[in-house]
C-alpha positions in Angstrom: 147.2 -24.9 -45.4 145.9 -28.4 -44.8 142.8 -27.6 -45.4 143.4 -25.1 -48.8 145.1 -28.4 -50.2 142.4 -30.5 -49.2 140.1 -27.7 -51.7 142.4 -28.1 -54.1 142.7 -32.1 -54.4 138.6 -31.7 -54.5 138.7 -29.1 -57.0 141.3 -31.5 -59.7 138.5 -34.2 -59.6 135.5 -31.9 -59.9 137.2 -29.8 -62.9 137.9 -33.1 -64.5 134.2 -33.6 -64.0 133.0 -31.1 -65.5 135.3 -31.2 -68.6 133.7 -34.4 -69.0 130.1 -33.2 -68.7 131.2 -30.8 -71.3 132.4 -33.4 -73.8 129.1 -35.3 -73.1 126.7 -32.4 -74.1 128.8 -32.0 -77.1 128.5 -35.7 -78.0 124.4 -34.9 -77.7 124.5 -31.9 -79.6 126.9 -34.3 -82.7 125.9 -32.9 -85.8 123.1 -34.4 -87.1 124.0 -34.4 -91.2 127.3 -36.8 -89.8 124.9 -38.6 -87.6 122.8 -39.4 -90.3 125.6 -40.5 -92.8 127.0 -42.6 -90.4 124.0 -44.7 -89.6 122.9 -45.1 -92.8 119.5 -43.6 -92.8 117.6 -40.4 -92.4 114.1 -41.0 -90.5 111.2 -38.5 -90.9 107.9 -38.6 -89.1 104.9 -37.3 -90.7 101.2 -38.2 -90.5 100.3 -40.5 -93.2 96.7 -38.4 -93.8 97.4 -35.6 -95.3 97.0 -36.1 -99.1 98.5 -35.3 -101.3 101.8 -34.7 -98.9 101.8 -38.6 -97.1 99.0 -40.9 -97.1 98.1 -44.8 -97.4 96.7 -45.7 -100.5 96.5 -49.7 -101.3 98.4 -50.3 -98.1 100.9 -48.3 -99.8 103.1 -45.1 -98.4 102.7 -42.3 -101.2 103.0 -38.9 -101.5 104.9 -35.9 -102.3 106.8 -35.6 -99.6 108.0 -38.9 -100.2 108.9 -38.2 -103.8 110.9 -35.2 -101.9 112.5 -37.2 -99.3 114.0 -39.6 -101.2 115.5 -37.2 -103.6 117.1 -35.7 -100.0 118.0 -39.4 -99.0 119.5 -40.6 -102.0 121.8 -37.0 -102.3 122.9 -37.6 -98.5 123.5 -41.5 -99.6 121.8 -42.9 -97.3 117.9 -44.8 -96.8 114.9 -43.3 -96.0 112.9 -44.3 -92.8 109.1 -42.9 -92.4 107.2 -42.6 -89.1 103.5 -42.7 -88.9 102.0 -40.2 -86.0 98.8 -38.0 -85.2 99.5 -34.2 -86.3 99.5 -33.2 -82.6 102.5 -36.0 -82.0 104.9 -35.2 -84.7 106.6 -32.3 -83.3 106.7 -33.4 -80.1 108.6 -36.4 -81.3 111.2 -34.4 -82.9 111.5 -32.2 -80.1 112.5 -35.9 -78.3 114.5 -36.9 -80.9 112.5 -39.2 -82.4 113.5 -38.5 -85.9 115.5 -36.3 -87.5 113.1 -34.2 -89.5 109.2 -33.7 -90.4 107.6 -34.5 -94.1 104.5 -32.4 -92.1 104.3 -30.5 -93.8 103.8 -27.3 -91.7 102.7 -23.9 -92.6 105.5 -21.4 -92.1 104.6 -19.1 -88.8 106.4 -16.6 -86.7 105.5 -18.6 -83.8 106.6 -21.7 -85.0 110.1 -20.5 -86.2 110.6 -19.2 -82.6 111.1 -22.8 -82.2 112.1 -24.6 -85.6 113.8 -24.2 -88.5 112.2 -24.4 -91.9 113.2 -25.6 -94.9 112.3 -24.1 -98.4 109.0 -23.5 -99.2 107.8 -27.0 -100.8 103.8 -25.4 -101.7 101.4 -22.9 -101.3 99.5 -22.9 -97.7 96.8 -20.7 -98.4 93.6 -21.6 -96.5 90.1 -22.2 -98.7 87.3 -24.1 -98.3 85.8 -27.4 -99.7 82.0 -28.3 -100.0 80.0 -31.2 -100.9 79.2 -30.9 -104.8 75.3 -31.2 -104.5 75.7 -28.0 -101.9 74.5 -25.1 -104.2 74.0 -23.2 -100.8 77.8 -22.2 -100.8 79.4 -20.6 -103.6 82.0 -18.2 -101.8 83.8 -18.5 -98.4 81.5 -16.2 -96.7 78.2 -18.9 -97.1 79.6 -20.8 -94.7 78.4 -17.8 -92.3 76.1 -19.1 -89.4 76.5 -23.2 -90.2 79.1 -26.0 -89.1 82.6 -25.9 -90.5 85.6 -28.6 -89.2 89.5 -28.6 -89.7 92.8 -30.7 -88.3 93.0 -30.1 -84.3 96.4 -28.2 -84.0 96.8 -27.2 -87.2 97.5 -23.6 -89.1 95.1 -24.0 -91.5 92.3 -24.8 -88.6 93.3 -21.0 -86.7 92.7 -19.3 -89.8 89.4 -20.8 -90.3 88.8 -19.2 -86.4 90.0 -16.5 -87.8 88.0 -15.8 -90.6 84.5 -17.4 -89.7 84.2 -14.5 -87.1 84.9 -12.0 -89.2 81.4 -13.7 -90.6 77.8 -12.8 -89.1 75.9 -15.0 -86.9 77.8 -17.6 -85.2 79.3 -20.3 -87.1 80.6 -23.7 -85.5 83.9 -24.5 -86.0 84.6 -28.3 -85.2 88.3 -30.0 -84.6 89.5 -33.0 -86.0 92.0 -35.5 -85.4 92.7 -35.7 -88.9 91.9 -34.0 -92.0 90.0 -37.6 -93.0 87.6 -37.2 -90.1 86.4 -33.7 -91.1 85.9 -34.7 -95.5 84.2 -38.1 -93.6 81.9 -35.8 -91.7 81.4 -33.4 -94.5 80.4 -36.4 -97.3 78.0 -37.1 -94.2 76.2 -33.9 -94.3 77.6 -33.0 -90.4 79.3 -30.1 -91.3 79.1 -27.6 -94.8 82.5 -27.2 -95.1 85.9 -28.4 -94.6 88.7 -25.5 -94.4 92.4 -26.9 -95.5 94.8 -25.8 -97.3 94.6 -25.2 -101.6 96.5 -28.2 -102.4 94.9 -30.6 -99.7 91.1 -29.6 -100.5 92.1 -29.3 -104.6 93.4 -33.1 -104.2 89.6 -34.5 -102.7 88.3 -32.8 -104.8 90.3 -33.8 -107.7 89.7 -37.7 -106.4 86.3 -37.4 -105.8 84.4 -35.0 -107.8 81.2 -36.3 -107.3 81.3 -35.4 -103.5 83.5 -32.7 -103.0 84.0 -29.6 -104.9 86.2 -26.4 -104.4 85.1 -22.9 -102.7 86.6 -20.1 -104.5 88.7 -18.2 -103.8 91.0 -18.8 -101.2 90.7 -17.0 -97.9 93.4 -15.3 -95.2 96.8 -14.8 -95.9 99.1 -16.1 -98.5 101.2 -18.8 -96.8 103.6 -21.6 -97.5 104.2 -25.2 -96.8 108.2 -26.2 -95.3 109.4 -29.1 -93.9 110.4 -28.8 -90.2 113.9 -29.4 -88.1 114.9 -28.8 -84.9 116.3 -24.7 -84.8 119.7 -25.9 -83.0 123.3 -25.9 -84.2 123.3 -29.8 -84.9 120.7 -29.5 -86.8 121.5 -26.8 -89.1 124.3 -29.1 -91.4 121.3 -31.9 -92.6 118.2 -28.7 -92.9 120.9 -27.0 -95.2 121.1 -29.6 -96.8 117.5 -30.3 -97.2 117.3 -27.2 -98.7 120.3 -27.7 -100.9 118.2 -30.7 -102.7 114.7 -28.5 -103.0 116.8 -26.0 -104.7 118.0 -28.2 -106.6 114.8 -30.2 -107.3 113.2 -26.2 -108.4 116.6 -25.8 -110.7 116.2 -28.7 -112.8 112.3 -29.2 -113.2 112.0 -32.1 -111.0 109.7 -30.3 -108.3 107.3 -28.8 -111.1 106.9 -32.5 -112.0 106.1 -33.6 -108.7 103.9 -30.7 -108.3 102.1 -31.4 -111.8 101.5 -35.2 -110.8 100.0 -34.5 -106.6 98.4 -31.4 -107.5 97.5 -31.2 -110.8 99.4 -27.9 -111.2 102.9 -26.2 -110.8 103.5 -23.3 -108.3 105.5 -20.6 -107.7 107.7 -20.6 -104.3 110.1 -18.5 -102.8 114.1 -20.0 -103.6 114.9 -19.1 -100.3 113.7 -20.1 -96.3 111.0 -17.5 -95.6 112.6 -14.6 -93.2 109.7 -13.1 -92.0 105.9 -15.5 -92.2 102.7 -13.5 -93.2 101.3 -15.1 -90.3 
């Protein structure tokens, strides 16, 4: 008997324990959108090369996912904070709760929703080229067959160019960059033929700078979309619906088909819903 109530004065504390534990993970998993409100700000990392989405320009933050974001901010009531990051860091720092969102942004996969939730499609994702203008030996995607051809280092767009070159003949070179300013840098140098990037990234250098750079028609791979990126947990679903809530809203009232007009020099159809099920 002494020893049964001995258990049972051990068991009082540890059940307290754990009752506690409990009330700590809850605390960890608070729901973000309340989080968010109550301190005021909503911070969102990105990678501030990636025209036309975020990039520097004057010593200046610009972009469309700014103009985005602080449509979203100014709904939830609260101030906008951007991080600055290498492509290959942002996720990792949301995963570590770094911020609570990413600009990006990300082509929509089935891999990548395995592990986070998407918001609305914000742009087209599909994956073309973009050659220097004075190159007359490329005029379709499959010219590229046989030379040198860079993209981003862990990026969508960069595995579809994998993907498509060896579909190709010969053996064509596919070189990894940091950042998408690396590979048009190398490709103004004459070090590679061709820079593969999304429609909207290559149609903005090529918009800027005409004289270098010049579009390779058409498009190649699957048709996919851009989304901004949160965590796929139930603390994060209150602030992604409510990301959402805003691009719909944006798409409603013909402020997105503004923005669109202004960073890509065109308007695009999107889905009005989170894709379900990623062409890729």
């Amino acid at each position: 008997m002494a020893a049964r109530s001995g258990f049972k004065k051990w068991l009082l504390p540890m059940a307290g324990f754990a009752v506690a534990l409990a009330m700590s993970a809850s605390a960890q998993a608070q729901d973000l959108l309340a989080k968010v409100k109550a301190s005021g700000e909503l911070v969102i990392g990105s990678e501030f090369q990636f025209a036309p989405f975020d990039f520097i320009e004057g010593g200046v933050h610009k972009g469309l996912n700014m103009e985005i974001f602080d449509q979203v901010a100014k709904q939830l009531g609260v101030k906008a904070k951007y991080v600055d990051l290498p492509w290959e860091s942002v996720l990792p720092g949301l995963e570590a709760h770094k911020y609570e969102v990413v600009a990006g942004p990300a082509t929509i996969t089935a891999e990548r929703m395995k592990r986070y939730r998407f918001s609305v499609p914000i742009a087209e994702a599909s994956v073309g080229f973009v050659k220097r203008t004075s190159d007359k030996s490329i005029a379709k995607p499959s010219d590229v067959a046989g030379k040198i051809v860079g993209g981003q280092k862990a990026s969508a767009q960069l595995e579809q160019v994998k993907a498509y070159v060896k579909t190709l003949p010969g053996k064509t070179e596919v070189r990894e960059y940091i950042d998408n300013n690396q590979a048009y840098a190398d490709l103004a140098a004459g070090r590679i033929v061709a820079v593969g990037n999304s429609l909207p990234n290559n149609a903005d250098v090529a918009k800027k700078r005409p004289d270098v750079f010049a579009l390779v028609q058409p498009t190649f791979g699957v048709k996919t979309y851009f989304g901004f990126i949160g965590l796929n947990d139930p603390a994060s679903k209150s602030l992604m619906d409510a990301v959402d809530a805003v691009i719909v809203a944006m798409e409603k009232d013909g402020r997105m088909a503004a923005i669109q007009k202004k960073w890509f020099g065109t308007t695009m159809e999107l889905p009005s819903k989170p894709i379900e099920k990623p062409a890729i």
